[in-house]
VOKE-961016 format. One line per 2 residues: number of its first residue (from 1); their letters; for each residue x, y, z of N, C-alpha, C. Coordinates in steps of 0.05 Angstrom, whole numbers, plus 5000, padded with zeros to 4 digits. Example, Ala and Ser with C-alpha at 12.3 -4.5 7.8 and 13.67 -1.06 7.14 Angstrom:
REM VOKE-961016
1 = as = 5264,4886,5156,5246,4910,5156,5264,4934,5156 | 5257,4955,5142,5273,4979,5143,5258,5001,5157
END
This chain:
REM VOKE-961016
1 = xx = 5218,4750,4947,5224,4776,4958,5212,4779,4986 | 5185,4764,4993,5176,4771,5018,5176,4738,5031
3 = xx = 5188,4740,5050,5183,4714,5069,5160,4720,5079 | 5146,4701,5092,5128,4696,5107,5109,4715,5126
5 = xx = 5126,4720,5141,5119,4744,5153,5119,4770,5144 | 5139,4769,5126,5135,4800,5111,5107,4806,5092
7 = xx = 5099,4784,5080,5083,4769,5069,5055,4784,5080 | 5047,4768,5101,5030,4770,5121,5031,4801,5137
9 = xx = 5046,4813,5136,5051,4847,5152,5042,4862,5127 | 5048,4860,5105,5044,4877,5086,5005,4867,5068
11 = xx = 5005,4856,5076,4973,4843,5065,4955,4838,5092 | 4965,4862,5119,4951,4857,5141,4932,4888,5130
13 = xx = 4920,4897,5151,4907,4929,5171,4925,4945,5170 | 4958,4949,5157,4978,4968,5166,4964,4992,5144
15 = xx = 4979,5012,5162,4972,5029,5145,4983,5040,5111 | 4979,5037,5098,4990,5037,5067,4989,5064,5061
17 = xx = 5015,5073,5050,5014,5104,5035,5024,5106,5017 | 5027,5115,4982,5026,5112,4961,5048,5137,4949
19 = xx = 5069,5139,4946,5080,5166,4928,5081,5155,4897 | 5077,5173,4884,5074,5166,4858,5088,5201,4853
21 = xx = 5099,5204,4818,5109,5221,4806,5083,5239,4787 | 5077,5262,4788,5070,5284,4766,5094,5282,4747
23 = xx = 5067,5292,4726,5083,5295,4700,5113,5313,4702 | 5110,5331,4716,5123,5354,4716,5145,5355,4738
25 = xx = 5144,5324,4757,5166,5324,4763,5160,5319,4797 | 5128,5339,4802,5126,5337,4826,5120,5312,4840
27 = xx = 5126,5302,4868,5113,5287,4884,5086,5292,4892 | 5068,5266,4883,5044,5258,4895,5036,5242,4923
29 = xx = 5027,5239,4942,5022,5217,4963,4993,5218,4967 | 4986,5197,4966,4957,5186,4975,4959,5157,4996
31 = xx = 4937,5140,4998,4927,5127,5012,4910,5108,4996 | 4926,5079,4999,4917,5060,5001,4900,5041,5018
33 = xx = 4880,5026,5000,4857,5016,5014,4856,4982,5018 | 4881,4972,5004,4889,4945,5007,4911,4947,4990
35 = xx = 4930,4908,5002,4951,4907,4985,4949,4872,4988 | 4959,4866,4970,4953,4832,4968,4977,4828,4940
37 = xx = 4997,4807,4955,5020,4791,4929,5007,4783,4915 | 5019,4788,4880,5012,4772,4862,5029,4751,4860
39 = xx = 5046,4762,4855,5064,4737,4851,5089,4745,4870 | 5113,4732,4885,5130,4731,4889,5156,4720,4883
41 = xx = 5178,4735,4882,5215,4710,4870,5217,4737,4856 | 5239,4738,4840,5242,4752,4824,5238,4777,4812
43 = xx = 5197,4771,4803,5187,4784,4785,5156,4791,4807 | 5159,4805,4832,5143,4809,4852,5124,4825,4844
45 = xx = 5103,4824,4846,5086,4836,4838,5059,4838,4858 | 5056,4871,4867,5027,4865,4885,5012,4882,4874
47 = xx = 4979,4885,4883,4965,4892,4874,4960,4909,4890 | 4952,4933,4888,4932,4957,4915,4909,4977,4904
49 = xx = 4900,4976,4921,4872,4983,4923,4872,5025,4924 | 4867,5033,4903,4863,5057,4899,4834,5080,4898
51 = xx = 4837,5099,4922,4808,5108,4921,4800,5119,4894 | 4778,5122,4877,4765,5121,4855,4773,5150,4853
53 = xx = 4782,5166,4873,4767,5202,4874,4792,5212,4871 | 4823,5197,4873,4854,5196,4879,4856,5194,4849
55 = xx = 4848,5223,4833,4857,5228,4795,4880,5226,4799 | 4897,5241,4815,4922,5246,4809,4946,5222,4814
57 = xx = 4941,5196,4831,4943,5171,4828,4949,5158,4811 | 4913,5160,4808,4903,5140,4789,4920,5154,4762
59 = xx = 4929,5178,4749,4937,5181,4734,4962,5175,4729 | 4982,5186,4745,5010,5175,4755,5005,5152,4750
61 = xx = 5001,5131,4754,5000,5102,4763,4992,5097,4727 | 4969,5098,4721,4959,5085,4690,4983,5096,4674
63 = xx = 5002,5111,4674,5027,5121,4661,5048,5106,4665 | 5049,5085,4678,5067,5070,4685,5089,5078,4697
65 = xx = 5088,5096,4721,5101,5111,4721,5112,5103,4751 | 5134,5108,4761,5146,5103,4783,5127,5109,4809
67 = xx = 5128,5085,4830,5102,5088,4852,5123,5073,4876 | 5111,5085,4900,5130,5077,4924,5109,5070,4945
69 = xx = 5102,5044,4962,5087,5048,4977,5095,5042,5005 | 5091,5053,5023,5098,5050,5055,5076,5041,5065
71 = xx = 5083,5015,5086,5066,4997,5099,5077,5007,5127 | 5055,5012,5148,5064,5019,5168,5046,5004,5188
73 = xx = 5059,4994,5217,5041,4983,5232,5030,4997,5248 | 5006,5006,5250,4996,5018,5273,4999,5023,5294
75 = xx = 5007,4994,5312,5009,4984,5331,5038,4985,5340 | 5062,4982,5320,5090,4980,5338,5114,4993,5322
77 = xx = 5095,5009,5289,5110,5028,5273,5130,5013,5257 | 5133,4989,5265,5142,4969,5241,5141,4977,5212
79 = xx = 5160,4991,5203,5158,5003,5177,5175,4983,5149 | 5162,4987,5136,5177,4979,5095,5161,4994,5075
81 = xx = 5181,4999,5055,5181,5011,5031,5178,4993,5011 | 5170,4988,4985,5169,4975,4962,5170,5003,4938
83 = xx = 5188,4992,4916,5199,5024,4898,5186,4999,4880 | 5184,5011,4858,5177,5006,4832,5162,5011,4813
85 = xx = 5151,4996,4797,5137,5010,4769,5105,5000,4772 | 5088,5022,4763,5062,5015,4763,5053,4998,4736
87 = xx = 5041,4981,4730,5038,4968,4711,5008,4969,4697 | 4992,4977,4708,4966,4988,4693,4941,4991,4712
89 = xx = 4929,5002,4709,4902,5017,4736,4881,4999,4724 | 4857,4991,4737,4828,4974,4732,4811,4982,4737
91 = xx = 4791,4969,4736,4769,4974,4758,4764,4953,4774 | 4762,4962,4794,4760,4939,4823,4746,4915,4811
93 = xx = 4752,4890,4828,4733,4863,4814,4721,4873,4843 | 4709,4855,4850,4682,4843,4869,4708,4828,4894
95 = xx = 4726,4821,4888,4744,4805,4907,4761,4829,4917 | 4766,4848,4895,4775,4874,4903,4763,4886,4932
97 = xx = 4738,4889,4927,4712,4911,4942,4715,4895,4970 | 4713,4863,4962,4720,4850,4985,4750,4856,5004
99 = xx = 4767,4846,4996,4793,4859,5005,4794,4885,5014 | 4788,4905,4998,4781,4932,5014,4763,4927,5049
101 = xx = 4748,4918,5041,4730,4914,5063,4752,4908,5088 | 4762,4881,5077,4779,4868,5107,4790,4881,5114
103 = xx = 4814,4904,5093,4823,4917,5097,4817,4944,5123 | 4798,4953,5108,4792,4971,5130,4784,4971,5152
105 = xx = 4767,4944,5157,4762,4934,5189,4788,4938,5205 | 4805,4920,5187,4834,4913,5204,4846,4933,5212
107 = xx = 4844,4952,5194,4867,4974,5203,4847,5005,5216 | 4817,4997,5214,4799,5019,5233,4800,5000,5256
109 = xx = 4806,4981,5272,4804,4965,5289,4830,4981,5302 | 4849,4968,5286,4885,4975,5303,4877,5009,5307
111 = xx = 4868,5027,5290,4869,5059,5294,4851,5062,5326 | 4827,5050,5328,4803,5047,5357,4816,5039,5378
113 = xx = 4835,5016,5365,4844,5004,5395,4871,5019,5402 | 4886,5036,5389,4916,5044,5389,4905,5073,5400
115 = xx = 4894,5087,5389,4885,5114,5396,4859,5127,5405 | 4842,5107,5411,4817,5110,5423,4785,5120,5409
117 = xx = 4794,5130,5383,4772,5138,5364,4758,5113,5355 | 4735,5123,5357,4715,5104,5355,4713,5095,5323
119 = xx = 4722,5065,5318,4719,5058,5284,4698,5070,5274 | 4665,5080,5291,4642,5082,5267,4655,5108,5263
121 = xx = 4667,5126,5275,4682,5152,5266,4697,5154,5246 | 4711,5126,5248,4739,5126,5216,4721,5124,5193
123 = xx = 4694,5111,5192,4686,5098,5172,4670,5130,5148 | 4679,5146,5156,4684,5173,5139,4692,5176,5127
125 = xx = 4721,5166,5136,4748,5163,5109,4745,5142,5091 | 4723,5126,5087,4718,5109,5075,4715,5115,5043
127 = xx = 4728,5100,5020,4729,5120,4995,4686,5105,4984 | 4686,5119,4962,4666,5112,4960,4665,5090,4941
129 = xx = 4690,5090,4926,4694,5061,4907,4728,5058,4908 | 4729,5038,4896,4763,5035,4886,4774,5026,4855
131 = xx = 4788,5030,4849,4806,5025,4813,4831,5003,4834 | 4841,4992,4815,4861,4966,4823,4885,4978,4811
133 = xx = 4916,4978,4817,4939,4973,4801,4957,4954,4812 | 4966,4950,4796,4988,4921,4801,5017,4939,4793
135 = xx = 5033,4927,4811,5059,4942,4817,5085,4922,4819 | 5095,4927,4797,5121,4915,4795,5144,4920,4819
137 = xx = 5146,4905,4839,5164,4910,4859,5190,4908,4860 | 5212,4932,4852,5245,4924,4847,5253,4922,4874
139 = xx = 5259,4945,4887,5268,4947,4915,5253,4947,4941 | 5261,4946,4966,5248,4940,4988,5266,4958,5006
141 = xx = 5254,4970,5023,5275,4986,5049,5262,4991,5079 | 5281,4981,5093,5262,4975,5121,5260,5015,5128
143 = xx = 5234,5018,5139,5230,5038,5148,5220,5046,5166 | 5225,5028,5190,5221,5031,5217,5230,5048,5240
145 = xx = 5224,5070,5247,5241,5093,5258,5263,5073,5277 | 5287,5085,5272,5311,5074,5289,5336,5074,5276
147 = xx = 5350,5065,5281,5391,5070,5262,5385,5055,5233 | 5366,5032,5227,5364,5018,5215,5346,5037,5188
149 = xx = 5337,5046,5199,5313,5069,5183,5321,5077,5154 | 5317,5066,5135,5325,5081,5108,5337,5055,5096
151 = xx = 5352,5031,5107,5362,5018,5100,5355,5000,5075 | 5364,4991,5053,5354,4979,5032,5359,4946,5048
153 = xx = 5334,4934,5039,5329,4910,5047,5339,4889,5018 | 5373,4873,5034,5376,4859,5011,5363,4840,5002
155 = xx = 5359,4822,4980,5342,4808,4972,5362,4784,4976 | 5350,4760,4973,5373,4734,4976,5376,4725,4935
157 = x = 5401,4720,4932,5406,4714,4904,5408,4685,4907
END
């Protein structure tokens, strides 16, 4: 499902945002703190990093319940979508905490250098822990502002 580069854009510093479903029907969005492939082909599967304090997420999500995440580049707005199903919430490993980490360098780095705020400033928004879910990935859609914008990204059969 992801070549190489798509690969590498989506497991960079971009910025990650999360919609997930309420019981009741409503839309949720939060903010992701990493994203890293489990597996790819077929049966795609990535993992992301959820702030500990994000109940309404973390609850959506442990429900198995439909989750959408947008990877956005900081730097040139290079946008994609991934739709699919959440497959069960954790608690962070230690490789997790790590990944968060790179995570946030990378993408408080691109925010300092793109818009001038000083990273020790971002490091506020910093969650105080994280929970893990792994996310079954069906569809993909480029979402890069332009004519192309919304477009479902075919997969190769």
């Amino acid at each position: 499902m992801f070549d190489p580069e798509t690969r590498a854009f989506v497991e960079s510093g971009c910025a990650l945002i999360v919609g997930t479903v309420e019981e009741d029907g409503a839309p949720h969005a939060g903010r992701l703190w990493g994203l890293d492939v489990v597996s790819d082909g077929p049966d795609t599967v990535v993992r992301v990093l959820l702030d500990v304090d994000d109940m309404a997420t973390i609850a959506n999500a442990a429900g198995r319940g439909q989750m959408a995440v947008t990877a956005t580049s900081v730097r040139t707005f290079h946008s994609m979508q991934m739709k699919g199903v959440a497959r069960y919430v954790e608690p962070a490993t230690e490789g997790d905490q790590a990944r968060a980490r790179r995570y946030m360098d990378a993408f408080f780095t691109d925010l300092s250098e793109t818009d001038g705020t000083p990273a020790k400033l971002l490091e506020c928004f910093e969650p105080r822990a994280f929970v893990a879910c792994e996310l079954e990935v069906h569809e993909l859609y480029d979402q890069t502002p332009g004519p192309s914008a919304g477009a479902r990204i075919e997969q190769p059969t």
